[in-house]
N, C-alpha and C positions, 0 to 999 in steps of 0.2 A: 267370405269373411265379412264383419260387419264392415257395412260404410260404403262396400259397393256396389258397384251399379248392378242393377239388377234385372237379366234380360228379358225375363216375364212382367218386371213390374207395370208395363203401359199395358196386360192384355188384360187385365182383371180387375175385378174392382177393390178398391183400398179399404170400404166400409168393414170391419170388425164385425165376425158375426157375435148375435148374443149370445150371453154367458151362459144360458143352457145348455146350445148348440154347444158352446166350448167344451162343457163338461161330459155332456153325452159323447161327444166324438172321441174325450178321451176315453172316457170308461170304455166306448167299445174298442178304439184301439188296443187297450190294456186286454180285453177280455178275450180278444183273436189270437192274444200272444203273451208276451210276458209275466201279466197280474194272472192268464189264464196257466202259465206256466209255476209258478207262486205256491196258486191255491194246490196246483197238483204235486207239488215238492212237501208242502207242508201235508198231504194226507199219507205220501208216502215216509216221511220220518216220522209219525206215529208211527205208522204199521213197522218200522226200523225197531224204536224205543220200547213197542210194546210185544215183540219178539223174543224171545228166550234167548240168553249168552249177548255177549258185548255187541257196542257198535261197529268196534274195529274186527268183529269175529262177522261182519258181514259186509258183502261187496256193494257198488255203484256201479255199474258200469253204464259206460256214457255210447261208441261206436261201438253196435254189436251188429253183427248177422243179423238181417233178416231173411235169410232165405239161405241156410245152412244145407251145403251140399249140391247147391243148383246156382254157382256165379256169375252168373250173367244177368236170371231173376233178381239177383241179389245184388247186383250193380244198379239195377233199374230203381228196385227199392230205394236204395243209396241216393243216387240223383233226385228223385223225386223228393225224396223226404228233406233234401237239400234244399230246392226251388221251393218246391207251397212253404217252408219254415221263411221265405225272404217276401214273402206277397204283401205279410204288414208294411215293410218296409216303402215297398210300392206306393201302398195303401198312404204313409204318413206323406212320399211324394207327391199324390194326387191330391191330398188334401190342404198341401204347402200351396202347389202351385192355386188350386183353388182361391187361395187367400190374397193370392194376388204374389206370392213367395216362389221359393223353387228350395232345394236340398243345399244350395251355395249358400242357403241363409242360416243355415246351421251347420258349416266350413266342411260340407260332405260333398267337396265334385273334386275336380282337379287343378284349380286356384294357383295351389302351394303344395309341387308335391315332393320335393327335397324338404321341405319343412316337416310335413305330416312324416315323411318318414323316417328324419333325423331324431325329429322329437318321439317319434313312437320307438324308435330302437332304443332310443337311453330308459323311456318307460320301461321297455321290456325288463330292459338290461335288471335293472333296480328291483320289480316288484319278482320277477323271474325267481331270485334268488332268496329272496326273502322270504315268498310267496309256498317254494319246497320246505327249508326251513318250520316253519308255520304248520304246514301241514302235516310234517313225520309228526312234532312236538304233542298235534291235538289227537291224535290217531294213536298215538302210544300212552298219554292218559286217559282214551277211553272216548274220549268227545265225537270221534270220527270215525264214519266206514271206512273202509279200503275201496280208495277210488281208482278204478279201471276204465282208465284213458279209451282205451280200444280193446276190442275181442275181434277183431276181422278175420276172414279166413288171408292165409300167404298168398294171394293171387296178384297179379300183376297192377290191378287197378286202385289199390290197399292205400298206398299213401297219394296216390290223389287225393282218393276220398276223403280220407284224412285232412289235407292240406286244403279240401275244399269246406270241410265240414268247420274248421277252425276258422277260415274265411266269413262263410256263413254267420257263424256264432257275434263274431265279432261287428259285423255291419247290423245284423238284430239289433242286441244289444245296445252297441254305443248310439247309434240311429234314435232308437225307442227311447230307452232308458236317459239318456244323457240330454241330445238335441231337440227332439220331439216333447221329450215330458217336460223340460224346465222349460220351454218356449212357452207351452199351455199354461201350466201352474200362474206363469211369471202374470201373464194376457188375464188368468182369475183371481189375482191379488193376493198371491200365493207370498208371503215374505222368502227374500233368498234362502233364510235359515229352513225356513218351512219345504222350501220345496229340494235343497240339499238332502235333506232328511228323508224326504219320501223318495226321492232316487233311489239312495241309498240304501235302506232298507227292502225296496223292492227287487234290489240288485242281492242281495243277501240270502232273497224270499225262495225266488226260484233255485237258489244252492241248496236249499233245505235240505233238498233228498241225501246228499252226503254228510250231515250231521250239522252238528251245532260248529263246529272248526267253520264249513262251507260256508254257513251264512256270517257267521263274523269275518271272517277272511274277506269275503267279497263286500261287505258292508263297508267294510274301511278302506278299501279298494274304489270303491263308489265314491265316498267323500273324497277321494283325492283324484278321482276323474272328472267331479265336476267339477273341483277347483281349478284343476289347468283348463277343463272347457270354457270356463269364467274368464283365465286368465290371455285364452289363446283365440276363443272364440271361433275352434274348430274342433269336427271330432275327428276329422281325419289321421291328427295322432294318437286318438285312443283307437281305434278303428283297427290303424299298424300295430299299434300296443300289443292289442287284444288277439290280433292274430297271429303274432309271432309266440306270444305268449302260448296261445292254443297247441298252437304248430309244435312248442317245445315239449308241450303236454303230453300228445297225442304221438306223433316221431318216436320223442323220446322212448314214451315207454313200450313202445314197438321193440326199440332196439334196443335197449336195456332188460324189461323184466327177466326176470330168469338169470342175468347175468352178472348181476351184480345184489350184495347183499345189503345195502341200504335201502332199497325201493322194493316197498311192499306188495306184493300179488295176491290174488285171490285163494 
């Protein structure tokens, strides 16, 4: 949290590196992960829009098989593809502590963790609901693919993966996205409005691949993550947010598609 002490602060030196450095380190953070995840959402909604029949006449799917038919390969695939997705993350803590900082400086350790997770359940609770809502509405005018949470085979290991993959997503994410980039931006005289907006939008960017619903859904998602990161000066409840949110995503429609007739399948 801000204001405390900080147990790496005497190992490192305090001096500010220059503003190229700054900028470069972002761009390449961005381009190992999320601005690289972005560019590649926004080629695949072309190839979506410029496909023949609607957007809702064609799927997303997010946890599929890689290795159909062979589960164990396909566990390993799973893990793997879990871990190298969290390396950035590393990457932003080597280059915290570098600075003379550590991941507490952007409310990512364990500080406050009835807080983080108080405040991340009532997020959930709110955006959760609002968030389904939102998405039948732009999927049945057309705006949106059919987003498929999971395709896993029925194997025992199915909702770890899940439950790890939502984990995953969410420490990306709010990490990069929220505490990592508005730190940078702020250090290159970024105006607060300015660098809300590029979060935000960035956060939109990589939903591309699920239509135009995805990226404004999360676009306006964004602006009200960083306002409580502003407000709280942690991401530890967007973090909880983010993953129970996942978790209801990906769960859920495990055990619902098929079974109920509001929630659409492929």
């Amino acid at each position: 949290m801000q204001g405390e002490a900080d147990p790496l602060a005497d190992s490192f030196p305090r001096e500010r590196p220059a503003r190229r450095i700054l900028r470069d380190e972002t761009l390449l953070v961005l381009a190992l992960s999320l601005g690289a995840s972005g560019v590649s959402a926004l080629i695949s909604f072309v190839g979506s829009v410029t496909k023949p029949g609607g957007l809702k006449d064609q799927a997303a799917t997010l946890n599929a098989s890689a290795a159909p038919g062979r589960p164990w390969l396909d566990l390993a695939w799973q893990l793997f593809g879990i871990a190298s997705a969290l390396v950035p993350v590393a990457l932003v803590a080597h280059l915290l502590m570098r600075e003379g900082r550590s991941m507490r400086t952007i409310g990512f350790d364990r500080g406050r963790p009835w807080f983080d997770l108080g405040r991340g359940a009532g997020i959930a609770a709110v955006i959760g609901s609002t968030g389904i809502a939102f998405y039948l509405a732009v999927r049945e005018l057309g705006f949106n693919l059919t987003v498929v949470p999971e395709a896993l085979p029925d194997v025992w290991w199915k909702y770890p993966v899940l439950i790890l993959s939502a984990l995953q997503n969410a420490v990306l994410e709010e990490v990069i996205v929220v505490g990592y980039l508005l730190r940078r931006l702020g250090q290159l005289g970024w105006t607060p409005g300015a660098a809300l907006v590029a979060s935000s939008v960035l956060r939109g960017s990589y939903h591309l691949y699920q239509g135009i619903g995805g990226f404004l859904g999360n676009m306006v998602m964004g602006v009200v993550f960083v306002l409580l990161y502003r407000r709280w000066g942690r991401v530890g409840p967007l973090v909880v947010a983010h993953t129970l949110l996942d978790i209801g995503a990906f769960v859920g429609y495990a055990l619902l598609a098929g079974r109920v007739d509001w929630l659409p399948t492929a």
